[in-house]
C-alpha positions in Angstrom: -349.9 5.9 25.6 -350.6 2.1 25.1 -350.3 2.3 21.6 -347.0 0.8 21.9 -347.7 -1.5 24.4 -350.6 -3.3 22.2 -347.8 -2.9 19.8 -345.4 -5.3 21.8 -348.4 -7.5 22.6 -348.7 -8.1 18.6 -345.3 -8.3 18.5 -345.2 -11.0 20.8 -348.3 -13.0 19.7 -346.6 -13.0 16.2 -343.7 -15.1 17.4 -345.6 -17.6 19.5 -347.6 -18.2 16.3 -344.7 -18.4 14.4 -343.1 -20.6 17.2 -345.9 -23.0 17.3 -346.0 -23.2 13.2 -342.3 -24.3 13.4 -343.6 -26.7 16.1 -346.2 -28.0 14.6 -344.0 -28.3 10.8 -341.3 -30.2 13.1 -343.6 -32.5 14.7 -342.9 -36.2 13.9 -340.6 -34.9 10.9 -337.8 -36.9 9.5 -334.5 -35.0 8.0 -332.5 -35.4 4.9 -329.1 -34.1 4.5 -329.9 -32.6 1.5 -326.3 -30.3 1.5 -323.3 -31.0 2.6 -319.8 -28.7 2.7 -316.8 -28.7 5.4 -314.0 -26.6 4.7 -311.1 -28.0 6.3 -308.3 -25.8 7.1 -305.0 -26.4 8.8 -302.0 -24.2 9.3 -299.3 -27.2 8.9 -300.5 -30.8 7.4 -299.5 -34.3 8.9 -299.9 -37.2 6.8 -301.6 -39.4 9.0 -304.5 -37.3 10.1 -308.1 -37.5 7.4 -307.9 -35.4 4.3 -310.6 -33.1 4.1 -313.3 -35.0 1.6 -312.7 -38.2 4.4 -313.1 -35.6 7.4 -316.6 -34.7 5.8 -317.5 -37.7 4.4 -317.1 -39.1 8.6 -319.2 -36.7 9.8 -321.8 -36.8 7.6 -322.2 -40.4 7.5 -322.0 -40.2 11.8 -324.7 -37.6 11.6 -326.8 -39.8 9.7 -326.2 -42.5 12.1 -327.1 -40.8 14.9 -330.7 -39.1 12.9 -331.1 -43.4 12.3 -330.4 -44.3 15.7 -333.3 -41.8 17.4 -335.7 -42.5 13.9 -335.0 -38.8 12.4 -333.2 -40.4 9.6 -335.5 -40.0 6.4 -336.2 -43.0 4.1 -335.8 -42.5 0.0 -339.4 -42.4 0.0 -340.2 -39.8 2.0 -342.5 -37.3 0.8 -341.9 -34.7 3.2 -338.8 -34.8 5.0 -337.0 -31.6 6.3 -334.4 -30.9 4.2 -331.1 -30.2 5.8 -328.3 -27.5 4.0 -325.0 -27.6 6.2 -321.6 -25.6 6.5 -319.1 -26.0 8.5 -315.6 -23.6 8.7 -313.5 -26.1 10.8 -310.2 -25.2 11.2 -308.3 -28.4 12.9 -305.9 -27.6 15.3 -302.5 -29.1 16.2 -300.2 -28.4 19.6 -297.7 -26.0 18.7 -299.3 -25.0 15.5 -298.4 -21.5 15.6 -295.0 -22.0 16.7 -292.1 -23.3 14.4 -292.1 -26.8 15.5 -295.6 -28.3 15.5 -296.2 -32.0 16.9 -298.5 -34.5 15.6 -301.4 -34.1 18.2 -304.7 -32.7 18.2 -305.7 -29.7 19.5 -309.0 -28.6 20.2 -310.5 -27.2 17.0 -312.1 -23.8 16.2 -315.2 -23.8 13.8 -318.4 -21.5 12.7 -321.6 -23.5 11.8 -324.6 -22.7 9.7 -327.7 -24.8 9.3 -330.8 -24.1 6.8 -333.4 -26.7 7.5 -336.3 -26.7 4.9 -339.8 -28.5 4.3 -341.8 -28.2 1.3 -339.4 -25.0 0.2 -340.5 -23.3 3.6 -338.0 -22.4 6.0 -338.7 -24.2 9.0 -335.2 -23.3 11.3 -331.9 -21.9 10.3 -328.2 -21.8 12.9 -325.4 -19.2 12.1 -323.0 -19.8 15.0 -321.8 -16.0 15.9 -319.1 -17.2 18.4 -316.4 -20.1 18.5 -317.7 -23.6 18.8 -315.8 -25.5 21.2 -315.9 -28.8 21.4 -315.4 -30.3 24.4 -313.3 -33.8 23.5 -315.5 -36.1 25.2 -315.7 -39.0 22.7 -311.3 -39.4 23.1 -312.3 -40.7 26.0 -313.3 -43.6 24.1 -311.1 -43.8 22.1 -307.7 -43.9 24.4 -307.0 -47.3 24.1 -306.6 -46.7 20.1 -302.9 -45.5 20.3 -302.9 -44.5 16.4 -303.2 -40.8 16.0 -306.0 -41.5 13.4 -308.3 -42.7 15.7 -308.7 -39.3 17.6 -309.5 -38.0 14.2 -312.5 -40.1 14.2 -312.8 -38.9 17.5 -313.0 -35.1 16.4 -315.4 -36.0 13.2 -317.5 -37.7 15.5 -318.1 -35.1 18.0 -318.7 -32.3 15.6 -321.9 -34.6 14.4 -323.0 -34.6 18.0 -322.9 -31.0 17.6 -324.9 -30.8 14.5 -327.5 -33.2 15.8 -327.5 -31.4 18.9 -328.6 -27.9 16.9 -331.4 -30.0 15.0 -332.7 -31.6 18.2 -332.7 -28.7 20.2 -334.7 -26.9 17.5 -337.2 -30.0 16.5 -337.6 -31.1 20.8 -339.0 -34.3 20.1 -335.9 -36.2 20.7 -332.8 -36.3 22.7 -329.4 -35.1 21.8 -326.9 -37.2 21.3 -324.1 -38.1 24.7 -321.1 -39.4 24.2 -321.9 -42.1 26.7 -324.5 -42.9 24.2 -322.4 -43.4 21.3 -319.2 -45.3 22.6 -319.8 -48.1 20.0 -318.9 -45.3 17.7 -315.7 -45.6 18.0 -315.7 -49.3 16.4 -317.2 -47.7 12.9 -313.4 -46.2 13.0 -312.0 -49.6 11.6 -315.0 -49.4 8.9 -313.9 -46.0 7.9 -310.0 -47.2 8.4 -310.7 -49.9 5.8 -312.6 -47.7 3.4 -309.3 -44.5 3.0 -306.7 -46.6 3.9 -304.2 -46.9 6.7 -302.5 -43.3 7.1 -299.1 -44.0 7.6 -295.6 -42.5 6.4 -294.1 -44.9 3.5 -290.6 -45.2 3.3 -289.6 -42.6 0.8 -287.5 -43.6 -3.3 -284.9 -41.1 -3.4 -285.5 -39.5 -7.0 -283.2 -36.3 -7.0 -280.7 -37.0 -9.9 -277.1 -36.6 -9.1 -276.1 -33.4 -10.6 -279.0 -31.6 -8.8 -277.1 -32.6 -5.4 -273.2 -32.7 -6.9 -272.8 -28.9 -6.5 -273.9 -29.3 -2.9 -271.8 -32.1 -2.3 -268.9 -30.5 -3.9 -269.4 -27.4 -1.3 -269.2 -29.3 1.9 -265.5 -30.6 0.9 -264.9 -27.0 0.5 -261.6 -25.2 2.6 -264.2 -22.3 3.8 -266.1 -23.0 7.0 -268.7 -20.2 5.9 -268.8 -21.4 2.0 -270.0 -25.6 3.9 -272.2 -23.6 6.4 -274.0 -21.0 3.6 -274.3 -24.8 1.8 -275.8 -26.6 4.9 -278.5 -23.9 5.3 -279.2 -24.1 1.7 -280.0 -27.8 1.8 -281.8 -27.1 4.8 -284.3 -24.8 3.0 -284.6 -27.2 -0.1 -286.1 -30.4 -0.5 -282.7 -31.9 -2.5 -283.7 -36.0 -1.7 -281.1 -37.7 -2.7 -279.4 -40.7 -1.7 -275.7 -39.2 -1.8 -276.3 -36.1 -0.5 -277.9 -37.8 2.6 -274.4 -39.5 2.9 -272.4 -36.7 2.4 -274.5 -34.4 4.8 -274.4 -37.5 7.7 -270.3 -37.4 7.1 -270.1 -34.2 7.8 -271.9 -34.3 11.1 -269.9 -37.2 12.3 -266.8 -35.8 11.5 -267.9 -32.6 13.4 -269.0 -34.2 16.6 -265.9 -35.6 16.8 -264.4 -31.9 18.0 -265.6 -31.3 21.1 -264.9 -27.5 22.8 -264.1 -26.4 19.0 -266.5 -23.3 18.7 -265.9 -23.1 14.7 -266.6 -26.7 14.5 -269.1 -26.8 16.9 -271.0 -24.0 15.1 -270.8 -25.9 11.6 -272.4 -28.7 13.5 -275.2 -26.7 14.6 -275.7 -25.9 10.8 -275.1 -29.6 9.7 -277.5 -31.3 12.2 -280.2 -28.6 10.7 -279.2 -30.3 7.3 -279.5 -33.9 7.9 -282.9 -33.8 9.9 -284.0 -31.9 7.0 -284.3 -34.8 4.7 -287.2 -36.3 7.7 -285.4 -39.7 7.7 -286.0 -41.6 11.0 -282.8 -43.4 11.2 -281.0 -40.2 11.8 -282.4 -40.0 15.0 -279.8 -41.9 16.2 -277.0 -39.9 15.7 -278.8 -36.7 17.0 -279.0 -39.0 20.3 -275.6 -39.9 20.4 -274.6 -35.9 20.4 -277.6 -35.5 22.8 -275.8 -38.0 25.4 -272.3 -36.8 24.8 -270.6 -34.1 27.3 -268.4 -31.5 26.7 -270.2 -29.7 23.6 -271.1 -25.6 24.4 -275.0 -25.4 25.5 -275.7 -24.0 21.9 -275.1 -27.6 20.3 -277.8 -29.3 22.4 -279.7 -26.5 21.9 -279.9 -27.4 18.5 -280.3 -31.0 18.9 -283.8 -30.4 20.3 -284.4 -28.3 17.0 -283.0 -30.3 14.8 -285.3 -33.6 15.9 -288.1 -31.4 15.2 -287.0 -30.5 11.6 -286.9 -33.9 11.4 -290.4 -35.0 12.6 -291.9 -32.2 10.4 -290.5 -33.1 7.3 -291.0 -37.1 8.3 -294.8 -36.1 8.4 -294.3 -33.6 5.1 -292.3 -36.1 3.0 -295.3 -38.3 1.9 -296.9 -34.5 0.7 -293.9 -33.6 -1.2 -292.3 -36.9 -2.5 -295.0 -38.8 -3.6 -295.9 -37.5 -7.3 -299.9 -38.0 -9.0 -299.7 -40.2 -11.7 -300.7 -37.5 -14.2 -297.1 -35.2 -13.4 -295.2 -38.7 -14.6 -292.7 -37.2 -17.3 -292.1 -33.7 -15.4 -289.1 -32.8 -14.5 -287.9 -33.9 -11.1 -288.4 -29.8 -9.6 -291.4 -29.2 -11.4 -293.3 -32.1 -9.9 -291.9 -31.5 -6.5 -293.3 -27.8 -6.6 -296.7 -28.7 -7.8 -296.9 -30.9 -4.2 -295.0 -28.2 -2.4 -297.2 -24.8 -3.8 -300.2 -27.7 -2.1 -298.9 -27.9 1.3 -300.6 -26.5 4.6 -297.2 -24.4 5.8 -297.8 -20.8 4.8 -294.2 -20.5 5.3 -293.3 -23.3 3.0 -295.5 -22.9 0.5 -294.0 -18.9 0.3 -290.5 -20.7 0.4 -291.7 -22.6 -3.0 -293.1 -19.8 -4.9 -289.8 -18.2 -4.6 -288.2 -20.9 -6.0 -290.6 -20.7 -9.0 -290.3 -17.3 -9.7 -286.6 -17.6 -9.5 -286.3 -20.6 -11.6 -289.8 -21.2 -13.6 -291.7 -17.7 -13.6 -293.4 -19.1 -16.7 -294.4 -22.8 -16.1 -298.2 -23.4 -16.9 -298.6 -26.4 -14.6 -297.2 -24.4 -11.7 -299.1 -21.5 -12.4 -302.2 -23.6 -12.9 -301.4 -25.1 -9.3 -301.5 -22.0 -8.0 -304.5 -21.1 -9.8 -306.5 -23.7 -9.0 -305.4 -23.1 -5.1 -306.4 -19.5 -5.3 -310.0 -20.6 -6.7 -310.2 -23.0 -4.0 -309.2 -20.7 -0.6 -309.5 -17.2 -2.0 -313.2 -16.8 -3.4 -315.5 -18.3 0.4 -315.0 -15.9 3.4 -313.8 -18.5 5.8 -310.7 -19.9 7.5 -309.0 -21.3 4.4 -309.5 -16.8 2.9 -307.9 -16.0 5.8 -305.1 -17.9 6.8 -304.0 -18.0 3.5 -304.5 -14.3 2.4 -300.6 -13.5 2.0 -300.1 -16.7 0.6 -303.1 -16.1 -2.3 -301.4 -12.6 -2.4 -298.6 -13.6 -3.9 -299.8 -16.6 -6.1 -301.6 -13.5 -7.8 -298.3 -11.2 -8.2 -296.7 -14.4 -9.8 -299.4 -15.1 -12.2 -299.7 -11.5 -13.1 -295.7 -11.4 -13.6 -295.7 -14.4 -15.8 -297.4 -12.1 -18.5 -299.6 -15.0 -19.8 -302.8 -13.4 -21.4 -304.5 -17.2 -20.5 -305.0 -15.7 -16.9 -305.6 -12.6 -17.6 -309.1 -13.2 -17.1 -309.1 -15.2 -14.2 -306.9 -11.9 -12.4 -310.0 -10.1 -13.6 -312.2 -12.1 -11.7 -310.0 -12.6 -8.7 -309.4 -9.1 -8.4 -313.1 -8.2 -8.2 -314.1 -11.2 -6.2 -311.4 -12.1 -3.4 -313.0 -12.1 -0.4 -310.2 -10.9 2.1 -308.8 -7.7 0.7 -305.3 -7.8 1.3 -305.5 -10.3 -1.3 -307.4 -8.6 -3.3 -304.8 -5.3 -3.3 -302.1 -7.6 -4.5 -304.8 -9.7 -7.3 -304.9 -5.8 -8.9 -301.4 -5.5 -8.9 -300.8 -8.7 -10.5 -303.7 -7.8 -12.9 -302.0 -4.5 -13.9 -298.5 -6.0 -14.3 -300.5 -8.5 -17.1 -302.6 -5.8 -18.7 -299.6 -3.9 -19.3 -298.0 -6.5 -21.0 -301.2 -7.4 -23.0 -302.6 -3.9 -24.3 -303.9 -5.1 -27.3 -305.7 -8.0 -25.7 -307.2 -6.1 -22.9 -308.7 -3.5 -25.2 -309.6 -6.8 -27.5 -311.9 -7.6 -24.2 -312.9 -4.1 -23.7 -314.4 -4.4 -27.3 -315.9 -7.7 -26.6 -317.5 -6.6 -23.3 -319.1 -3.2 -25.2 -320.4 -5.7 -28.1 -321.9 -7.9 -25.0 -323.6 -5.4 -23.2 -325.0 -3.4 -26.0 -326.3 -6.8 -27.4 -327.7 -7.6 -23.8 -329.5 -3.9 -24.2 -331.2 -4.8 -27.4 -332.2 -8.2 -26.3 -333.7 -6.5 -23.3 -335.6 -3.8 -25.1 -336.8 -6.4 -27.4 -338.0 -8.8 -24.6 -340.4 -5.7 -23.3 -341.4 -4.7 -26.7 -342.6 -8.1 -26.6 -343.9 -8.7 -23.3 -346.1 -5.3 -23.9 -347.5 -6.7 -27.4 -348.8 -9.4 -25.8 -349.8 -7.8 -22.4 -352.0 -5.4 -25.0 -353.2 -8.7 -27.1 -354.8 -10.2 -23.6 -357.0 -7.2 -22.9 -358.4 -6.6 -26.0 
């Protein structure tokens, strides 16, 4: 009968030895950041907020401040520091990101953290957040008199290193945590870091769209049929056509419109034309959405659709540095082609599905596209984290388009994904896309097959002979 009560007594001694080992390996230690990943995920993209290598690279270099400040920091020299492996999943949060209409300010974020701390290859105290981290927002206390929405950036990287520190001093217990009250100054490295990526800001935007891409459009909304200019109006409203006539003819149109007040026809045209013009994000249209605003005698439906429209506007003011500014390595691609490389990149599921749609309508075979998309895919589809899951229809269909494309260079790489795609609603659609291209490739996939079979059986015999050998000399030593 006390079997199992000496049994918990050994149980319990075993931790408090344990315990005190960790203890006593902690004990005066320093810590190196040995490993550092954030995966940054979003669910719509401003321009002015930190990319995600800056994001990191501000909260490591804050963590290390902070280790500094309390003498935990390591020196190069060290001999024995405690070597510190991080992850975080952060997913950074805007208001109204999961409505149509996001805004430019910061929500609280959501994030999972894990922590391997190690000293002379022994474990010495590991973290796997289960649940949420909150964070609570204390440091934008700080920085409130920084109007510039890249400031509270700062103020988010530099809180999640409080966090981290907090985990490390809570497990070491020789020194303090860090308090925000502690770290005000903090908010003066943001200049440093402000100087080192640059100043976020939206640059007024070359209109590059030849002509003839926006003629047809322009041609349409002279056209005797209300519903041929409204189908026309939506259309522009769904692409990213930025160019400098069609601006003009599109601003026209709405101030002709406005001019008929208690028309329904021409009141709903309006509705479909101030959709239009806020579509190309350019903040001197504002205006004229005002001066409808402040007119009376328009049906409720019109207003209505003022509010929305100065929202299209502000989210494509904040997207049109993602889509219209081109790397210097897509100079010499056509006009589309470099636009879709920027748009298969941006945060907006729904915009990113709006431009593979595009693609498979107009360039199903493209290799830069479908490397885009490739390289996406390897980037958000393979780590079980936010970026797998928010993305997961998204990556689904990068995979159906690849697999349509019937290009045996990916065939490979649909292989792989279909195998190792962590969230498997992707997956399902990676095999589809996989079988789509095998069909088109039988001789190649049996080609592989072959390959494979020649791989493996060479594998075997290297195996086998690595025994044979291993046994030979096991043999030799004991005689």
């Amino acid at each position: 009968m006390q079997q199992p009560t000496l049994f918990k007594a050994c149980v319990f001694l075993m931790l408090l030895l344990c315990q005190s080992v960790y203890a006593k390996d902690l004990q005066n230690a320093t810590y190196k950041i040995s490993s550092f990943k954030l995966d940054l995920t979003e669910s719509v993209s401003f321009a002015q907020f930190l990319k995600e290598d800056e994001f990191s690279f501000v909260v490591r270099d804050s963590m290390e401040l902070m280790l500094k400040r309390v003498n935990k920091l390591a020196a190069e020299d060290e001999a024995r520091p405690v070597e510190l492996d991080i992850y975080v999943d952060y997913y950074r949060r805007f208001v109204g990101d999961a409505s149509p209409w996001p805004i430019a300010s910061l929500a609280p974020p959501n994030l999972y953290i894990t922590i391997k701390a190690q000293r002379d290859g022994k474990n010495v105290f590991s973290v796997q957040t289960k649940e949420l981290v909150n964070l609570s927002g204390g440091f934008d206390f700080f920085l409130a008199k920084q109007p510039d929405y890249y400031k509270k950036d700062y103020a988010r990287a530099y809180e999640l290193a409080a966090e981290l520190v907090s985990y490390i001093a809570k497990h070491a217990k020789d020194f303090a945590p860090p308090r925000p009250q502690e770290l005000a100054d903090l908010s003066l490295r943001a200049e440093t870091y402000h100087a080192k990526f640059g100043a976020p800001s939206n640059p007024a935007m070359a209109f590059y769209v030849p002509d003839d891409a926006a003629e047809p459009y322009i041609l349409a909304l002279s056209d005797g049929s209300a519903r041929v200019r409204s189908n026309n109006l939506s259309a522009i409203t769904q692409e990213w056509i930025f160019n400098e006539k069609l601006v003009a003819a599109v601003g026209a149109r709405v101030e002709e419109l406005r001019q008929h007040l208690g028309n329904k026809d021409a009141e709903k045209e309006l509705r479909y034309a101030m959709n239009s013009l806020a579509s190309f994000g350019l903040v001197e249209d504002l205006a004229i959405l005002e001066k409808i605003n402040n007119t009376t005698g328009y049906g409720k439906n019109v207003y209505k659709e003022v509010e929305d429209s100065k929202n299209i506007l502000k989210k494509r003011n904040d997207q049109n540095p993602l889509v219209h500014q081109f790397a210097p390595e897509l100079a010499g691609q056509p006009w589309e082609i470099r636009q879709l490389v920027n748009r298969l990149n941006l945060a907006d599921a729904k915009d990113v599905l709006q431009a593979i749609s595009r693609v498979k309508q107009a360039y199903p075979q493209n290799t830069l596209l479908l490397d885009t998309m490739k390289a996406r895919l390897e980037r958000e589809a393979l780590v079980p984290n936010y970026k797998a899951r928010t993305y997961a229809g998204v990556n689904a269909h990068f995979c159906r388009v690849i697999g349509s494309s019937g290009n045996p260079a990916y065939l490979e790489f649909l292989e792989m994904m279909a195998e190792k795609a962590v969230v498997d609603y992707t997956q399902e659609h990676c095999e589809a896309g996989l079988e789509v291209m095998s069909k088109q490739n039988k001789d190649l996939v049996k080609q592989l097959e072959r390959e494979r079979k020649q791989q493996a059986k060479l594998a075997k015999q290297e195996a086998k002979r690595q025994a044979k050998q291993k046994a030979k000399q096991e043999k030799k030593a004991k005689n």
